[in-house]
C-alpha positions in Angstrom: -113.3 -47.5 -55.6 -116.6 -48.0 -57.3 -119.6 -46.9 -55.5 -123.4 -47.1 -55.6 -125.6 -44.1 -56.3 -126.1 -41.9 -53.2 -129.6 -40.7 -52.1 -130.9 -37.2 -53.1 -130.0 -34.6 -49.7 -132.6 -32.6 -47.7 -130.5 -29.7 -46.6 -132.1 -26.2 -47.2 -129.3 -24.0 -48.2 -129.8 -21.2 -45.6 -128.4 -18.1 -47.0 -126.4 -15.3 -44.5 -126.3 -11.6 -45.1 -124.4 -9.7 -42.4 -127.0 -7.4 -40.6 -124.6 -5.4 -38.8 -120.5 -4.4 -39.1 -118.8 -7.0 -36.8 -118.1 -10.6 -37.7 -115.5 -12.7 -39.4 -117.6 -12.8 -42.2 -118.2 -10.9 -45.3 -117.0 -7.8 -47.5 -117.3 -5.5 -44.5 -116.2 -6.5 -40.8 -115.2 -4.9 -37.9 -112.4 -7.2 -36.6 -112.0 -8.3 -32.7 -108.8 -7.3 -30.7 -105.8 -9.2 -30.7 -105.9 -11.8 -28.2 -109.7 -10.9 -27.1 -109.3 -14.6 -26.1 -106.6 -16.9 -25.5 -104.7 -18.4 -28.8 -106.0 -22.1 -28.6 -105.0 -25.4 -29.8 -107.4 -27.3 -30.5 -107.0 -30.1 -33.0 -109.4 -32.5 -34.7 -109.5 -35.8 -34.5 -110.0 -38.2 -37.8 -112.5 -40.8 -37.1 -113.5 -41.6 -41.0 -116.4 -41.9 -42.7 -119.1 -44.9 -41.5 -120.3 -46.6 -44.6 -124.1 -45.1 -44.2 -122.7 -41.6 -44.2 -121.7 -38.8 -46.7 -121.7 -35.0 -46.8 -124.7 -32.7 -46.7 -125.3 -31.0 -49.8 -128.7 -28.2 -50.2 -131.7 -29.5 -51.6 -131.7 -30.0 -54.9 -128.2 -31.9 -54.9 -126.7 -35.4 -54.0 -123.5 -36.4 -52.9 -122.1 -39.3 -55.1 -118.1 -40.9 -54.0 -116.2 -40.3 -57.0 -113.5 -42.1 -55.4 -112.2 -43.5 -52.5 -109.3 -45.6 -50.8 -106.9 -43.0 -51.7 -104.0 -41.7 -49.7 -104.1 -38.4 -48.7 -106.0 -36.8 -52.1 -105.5 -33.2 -51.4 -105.8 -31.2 -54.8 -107.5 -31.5 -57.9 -107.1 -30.6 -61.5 -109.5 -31.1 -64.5 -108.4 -30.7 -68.0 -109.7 -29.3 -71.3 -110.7 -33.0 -72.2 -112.3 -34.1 -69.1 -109.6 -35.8 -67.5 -109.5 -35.6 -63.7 -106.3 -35.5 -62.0 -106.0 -35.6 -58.3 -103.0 -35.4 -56.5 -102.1 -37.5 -53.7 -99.3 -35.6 -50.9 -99.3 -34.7 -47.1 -97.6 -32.7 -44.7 -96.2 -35.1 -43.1 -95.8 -39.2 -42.9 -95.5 -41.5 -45.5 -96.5 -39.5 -48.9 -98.2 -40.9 -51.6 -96.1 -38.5 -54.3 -98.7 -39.5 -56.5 -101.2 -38.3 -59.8 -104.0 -40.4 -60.3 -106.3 -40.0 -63.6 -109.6 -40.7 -63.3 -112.3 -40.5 -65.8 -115.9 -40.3 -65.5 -117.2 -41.9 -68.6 -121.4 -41.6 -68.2 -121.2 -38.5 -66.0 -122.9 -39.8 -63.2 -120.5 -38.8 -60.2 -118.7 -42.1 -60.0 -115.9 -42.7 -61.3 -115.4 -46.2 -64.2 -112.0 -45.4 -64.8 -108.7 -44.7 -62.7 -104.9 -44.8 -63.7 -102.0 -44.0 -61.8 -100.6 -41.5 -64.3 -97.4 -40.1 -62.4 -95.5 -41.1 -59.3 -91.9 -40.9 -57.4 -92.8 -37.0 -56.6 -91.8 -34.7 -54.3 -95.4 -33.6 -52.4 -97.6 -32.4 -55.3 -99.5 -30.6 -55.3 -100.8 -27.9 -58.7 -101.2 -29.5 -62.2 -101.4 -28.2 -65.5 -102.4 -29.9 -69.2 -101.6 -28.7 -72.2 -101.9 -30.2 -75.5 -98.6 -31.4 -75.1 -96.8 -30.6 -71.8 -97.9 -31.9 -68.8 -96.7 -29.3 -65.5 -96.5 -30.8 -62.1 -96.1 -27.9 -58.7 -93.5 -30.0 -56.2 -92.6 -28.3 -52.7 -89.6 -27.6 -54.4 -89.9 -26.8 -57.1 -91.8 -27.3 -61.0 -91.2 -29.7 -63.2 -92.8 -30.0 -66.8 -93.2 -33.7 -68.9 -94.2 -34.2 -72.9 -97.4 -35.2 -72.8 -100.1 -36.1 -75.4 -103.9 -34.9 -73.8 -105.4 -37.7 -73.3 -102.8 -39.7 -72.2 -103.2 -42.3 -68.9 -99.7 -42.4 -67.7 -96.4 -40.0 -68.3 -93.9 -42.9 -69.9 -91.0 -39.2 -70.2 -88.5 -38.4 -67.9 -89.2 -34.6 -66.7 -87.6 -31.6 -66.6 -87.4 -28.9 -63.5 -87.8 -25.5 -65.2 -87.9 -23.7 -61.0 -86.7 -24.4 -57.9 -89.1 -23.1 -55.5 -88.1 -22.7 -51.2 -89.1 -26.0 -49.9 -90.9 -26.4 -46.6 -92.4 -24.3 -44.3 -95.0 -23.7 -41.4 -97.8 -26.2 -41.0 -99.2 -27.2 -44.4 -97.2 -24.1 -46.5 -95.7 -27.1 -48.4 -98.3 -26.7 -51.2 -97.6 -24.9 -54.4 -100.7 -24.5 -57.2 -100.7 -23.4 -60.7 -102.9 -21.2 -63.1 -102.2 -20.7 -66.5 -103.4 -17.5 -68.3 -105.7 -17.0 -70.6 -104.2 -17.0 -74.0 -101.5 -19.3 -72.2 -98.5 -17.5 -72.2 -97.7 -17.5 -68.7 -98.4 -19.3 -65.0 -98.8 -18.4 -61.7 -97.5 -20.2 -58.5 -98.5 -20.1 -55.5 -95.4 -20.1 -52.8 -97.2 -19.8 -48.4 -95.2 -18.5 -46.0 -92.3 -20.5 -44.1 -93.4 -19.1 -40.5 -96.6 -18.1 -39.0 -95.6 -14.0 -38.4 -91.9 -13.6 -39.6 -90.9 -15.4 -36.4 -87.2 -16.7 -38.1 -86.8 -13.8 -39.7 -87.9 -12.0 -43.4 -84.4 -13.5 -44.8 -85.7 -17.0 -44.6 -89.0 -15.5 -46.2 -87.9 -14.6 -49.6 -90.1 -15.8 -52.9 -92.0 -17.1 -49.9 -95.8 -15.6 -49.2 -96.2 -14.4 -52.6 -98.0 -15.4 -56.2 -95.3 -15.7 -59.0 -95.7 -15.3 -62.5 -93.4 -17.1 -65.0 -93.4 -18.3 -68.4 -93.9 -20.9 -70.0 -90.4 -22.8 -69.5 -89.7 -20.9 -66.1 -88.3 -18.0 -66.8 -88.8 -14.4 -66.1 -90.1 -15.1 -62.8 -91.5 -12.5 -61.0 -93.4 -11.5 -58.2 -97.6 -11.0 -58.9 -98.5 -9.8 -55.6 -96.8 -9.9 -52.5 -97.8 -10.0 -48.6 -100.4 -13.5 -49.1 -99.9 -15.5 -45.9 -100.7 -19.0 -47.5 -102.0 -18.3 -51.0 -103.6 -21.6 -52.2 -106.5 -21.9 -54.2 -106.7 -19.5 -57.3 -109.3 -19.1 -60.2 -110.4 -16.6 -62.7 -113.2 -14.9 -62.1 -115.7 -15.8 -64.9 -117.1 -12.0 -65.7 -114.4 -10.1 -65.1 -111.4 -12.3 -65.8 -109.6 -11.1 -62.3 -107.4 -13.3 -61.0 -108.7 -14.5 -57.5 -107.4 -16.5 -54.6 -107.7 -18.2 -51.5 -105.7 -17.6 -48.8 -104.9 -18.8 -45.2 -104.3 -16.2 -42.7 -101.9 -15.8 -39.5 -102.2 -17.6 -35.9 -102.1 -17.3 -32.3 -104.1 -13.6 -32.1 -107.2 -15.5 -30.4 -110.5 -17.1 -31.8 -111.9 -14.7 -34.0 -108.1 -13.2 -35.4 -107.1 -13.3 -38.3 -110.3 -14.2 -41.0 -109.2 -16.4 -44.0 -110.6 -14.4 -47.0 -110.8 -14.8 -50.8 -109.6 -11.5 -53.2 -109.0 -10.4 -56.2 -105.3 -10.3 -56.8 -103.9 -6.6 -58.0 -100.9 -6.7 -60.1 -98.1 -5.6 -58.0 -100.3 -5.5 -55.1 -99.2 -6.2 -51.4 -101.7 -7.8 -48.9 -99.9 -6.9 -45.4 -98.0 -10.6 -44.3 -96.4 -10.2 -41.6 -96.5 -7.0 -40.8 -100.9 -5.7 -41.0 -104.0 -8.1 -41.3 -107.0 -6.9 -43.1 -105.4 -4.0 -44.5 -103.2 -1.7 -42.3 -104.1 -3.2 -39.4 -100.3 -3.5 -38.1 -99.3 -7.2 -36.3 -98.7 -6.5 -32.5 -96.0 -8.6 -32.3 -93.9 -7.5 -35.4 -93.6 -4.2 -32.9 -93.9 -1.4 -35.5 -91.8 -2.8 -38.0 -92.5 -1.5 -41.9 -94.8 1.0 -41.4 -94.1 1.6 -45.2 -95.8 -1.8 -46.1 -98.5 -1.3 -43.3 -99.5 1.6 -45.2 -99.7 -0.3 -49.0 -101.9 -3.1 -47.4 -104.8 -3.9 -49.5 -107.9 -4.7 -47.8 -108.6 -7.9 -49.2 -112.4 -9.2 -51.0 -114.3 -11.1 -48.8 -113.6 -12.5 -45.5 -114.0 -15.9 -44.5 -113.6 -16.7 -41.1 -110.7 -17.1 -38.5 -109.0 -20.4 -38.4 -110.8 -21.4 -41.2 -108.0 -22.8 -43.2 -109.8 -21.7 -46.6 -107.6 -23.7 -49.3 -110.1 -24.5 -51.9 -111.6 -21.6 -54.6 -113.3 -22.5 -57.6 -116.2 -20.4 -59.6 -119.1 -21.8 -60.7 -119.3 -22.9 -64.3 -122.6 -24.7 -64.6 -125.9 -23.9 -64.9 -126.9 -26.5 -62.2 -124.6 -24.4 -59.7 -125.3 -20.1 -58.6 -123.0 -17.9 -59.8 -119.9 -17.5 -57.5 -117.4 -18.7 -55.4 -117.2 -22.5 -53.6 -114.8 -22.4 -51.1 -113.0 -25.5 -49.7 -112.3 -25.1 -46.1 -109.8 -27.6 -44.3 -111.0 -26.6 -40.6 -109.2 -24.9 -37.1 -107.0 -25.8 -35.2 -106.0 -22.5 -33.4 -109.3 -22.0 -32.2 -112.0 -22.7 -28.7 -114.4 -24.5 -31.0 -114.0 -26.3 -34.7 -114.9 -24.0 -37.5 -114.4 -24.6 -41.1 -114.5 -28.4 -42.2 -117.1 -27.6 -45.1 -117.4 -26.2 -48.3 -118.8 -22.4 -48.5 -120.8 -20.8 -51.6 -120.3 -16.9 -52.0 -122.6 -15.2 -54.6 -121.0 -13.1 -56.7 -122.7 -10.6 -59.0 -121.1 -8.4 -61.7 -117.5 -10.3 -60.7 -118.4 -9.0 -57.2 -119.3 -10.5 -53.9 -122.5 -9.5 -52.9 -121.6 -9.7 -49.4 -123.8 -12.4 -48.4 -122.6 -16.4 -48.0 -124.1 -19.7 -47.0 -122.6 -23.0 -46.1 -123.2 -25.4 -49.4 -121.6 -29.0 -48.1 -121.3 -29.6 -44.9 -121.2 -33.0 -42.4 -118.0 -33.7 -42.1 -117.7 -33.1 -38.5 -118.9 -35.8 -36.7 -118.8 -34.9 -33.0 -118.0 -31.6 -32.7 -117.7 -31.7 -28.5 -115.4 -34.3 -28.7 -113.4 -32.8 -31.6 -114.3 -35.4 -34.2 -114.7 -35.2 -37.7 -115.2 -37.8 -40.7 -112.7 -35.6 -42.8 -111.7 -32.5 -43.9 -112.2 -30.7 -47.4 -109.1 -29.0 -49.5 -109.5 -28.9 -53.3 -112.9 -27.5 -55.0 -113.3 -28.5 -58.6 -116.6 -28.3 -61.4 -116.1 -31.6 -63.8 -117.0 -30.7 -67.6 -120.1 -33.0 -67.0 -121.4 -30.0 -64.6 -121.2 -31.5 -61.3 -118.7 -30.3 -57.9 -115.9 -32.5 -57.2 -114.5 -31.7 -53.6 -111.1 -33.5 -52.6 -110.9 -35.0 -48.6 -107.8 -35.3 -47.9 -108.0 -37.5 -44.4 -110.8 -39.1 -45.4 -109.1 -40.6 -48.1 -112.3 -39.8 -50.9 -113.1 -37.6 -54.0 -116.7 -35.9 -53.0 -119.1 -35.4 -56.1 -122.0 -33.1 -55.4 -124.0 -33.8 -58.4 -127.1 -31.8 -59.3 -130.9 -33.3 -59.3 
């Protein structure tokens, strides 16, 4: 897993600000009809990464493997120490069910050290360390350890403390954790089990939402409400807002519906199933819940449709500009691949400034033929300063390391 230093990049970090009101892009967009084009599948194919080649980071930065020869690292987690957990799970296939540690001991971007610290899962996915409890996000459900930080392996038997609905459309398996700021509570992620409602809002409950609980799991209730595919979250360094990623709907055409990244309002619904983008209602949901249409929030910042934006994580080192790196997986409901990098939005006051540019990029190999090296999920900043970015099919921790 050891690997040799990578050379410094020569990508000039090219920086977008919308010039006009339509786009998929940005804090203000004028969206495209449904079905302006035909709903396409169009799915990548994995090629893996040649030995010569890496990701393309901006001038300034180089792209160091962390890790590699993993299976299927999709999320990662670093603690108050500096211990980097990554969690190995797919969608489907043989899954790893897997938390590795791994600890980089001069801070180079490569890491000395690597334990396999828990195992026999079920897909997981969010992590948590406290000074002594260890938290674990299953599909179904969350289970919590004793734990010493600083540990290499769990050697205790754990302890479910909530079942969450297991399951669910494409890659809704994935449930993530944030704990609070004086650490008195955590919030879980739970997608969607359907793409629009399509087996019915009874199969759908606890499902598209952020929960809150306490420590041991009780008092659970529902944050916010109406998040297709809620995924990565973070808090927002100046403000303290809770923010998160989230995956929108499919099948309304190419540039329907944008991923986006938002703030997260207490109490606060974002329109799943039945409006996109605020109360823009869902043709197919035929009028239904005109109520909720009309609560929609319009959501931060938008970030493209088909995009499958997972990954959020703020900057938190001087060697990185203020704001928001997010980790996107890449189409497949779409004519031509978008997403497969990782893209920076500045932020200013807590705010987006409404401007974005793509930060690392390369992982699509042929884009013609549909080919790509890998795909990015999980966005993390190391307590050494550097970007770790998690590629799940490509089998290899990123580090993006500044000059």
């Amino acid at each position: 897993m050891l690997a040799c230093k990578g050379e410094t990049q020569g990508q000039e970090e090219q920086v977008t600000t919308p010039t006009d009101s339509v786009g998929e892009y940005g804090t203000n967009i004028t969206l495209a009809q449904p079905l302006a084009t035909a709903s396409a599948s169009n799915t990548s194919k994995v090629i893996g990464w040649p030995t010569e080649r890496k990701p393309i980071a901006p001038a300034g930065y180089h792209v160091e493997k962390f890790a590699w020869g993993l299976q299927n690292p999709r999320w990662i987690y670093v603690a108050s120490n500096g211990d980097i957990f990554v969690a190995e799970s797919q969608t489907q296939g043989a899954s790893a069910n897997r938390i590795n540690l791994f600890r980089d001991t001069n801070g180079d971007g490569i890491a000395e050290n690597k334990s396999v610290f828990l195992e026999n899962l079920n897909r997981p996915f969010g992590m948590l360390a406290l000074d002594s409890v260890f938290y674990v996000a299953n599909t179904d459900g969350i289970w919590r350890y004793r734990y010493h930080l600083g540990e290499v392996k769990i050697m205790t038997k754990g302890e479910k403390i909530l079942s969450l609905p297991a399951g669910g459309y494409n890659n809704h398996w994935t449930r993530n954790l944030l704990l609070n700021a004086d650490s008195t509570k955590i919030y879980v992620t739970v997608g969607s089990g359907s793409n629009v409602g399509e087996h019915g809002m009874e199969n759908e409950r606890r499902r598209a939402n952020i929960l809150e609980i306490n420590l041991d799991g009780s008092s659970e209730r529902v944050f916010a409400a109406g998040l297709r595919n809620p995924v990565g979250m973070a808090w927002e360094p100046t403000t303290g807002k809770l923010w998160v990623a989230v995956n929108e709907r499919d099948e309304l055409g190419d540039q329907l519906v944008p991923d986006y990244i938002t703030s997260v309002e207490e109490n606060g619904f974002y329109g799943w199933p039945y409006a996109y983008w605020g109360k823009n209602p869902d043709p197919r949901l035929n009028g239904r819940r005109e109520d909720l249409v009309a609560e929609s929030i319009i959501p931060d910042f938008a970030l493209g449709a088909h995009t499958a934006s997972l990954g959020l994580a703020f900057s938190t080192s001087n060697g990185f500009k203020a704001g928001a790196y997010v980790g996107q997986h890449g189409s497949w409901n779409r004519s031509k691949l978008v997403g497969y990098k990782v893209l920076y939005v500045p932020f200013e006051k807590g705010a987006p400034t409404g401007a974005y540019s793509d930060f690392l990029t390369g992982f699509i190999a042929d884009e013609a033929k549909g080919e790509v090296y890998g795909r990015p999920v999980g966005v993390a900043f190391t307590k050494q300063g550097y970007m770790l970015v998690a590629d799940d099919v490509g089998n290899t921790i990123w580090a993006v390391v500044p000059n």
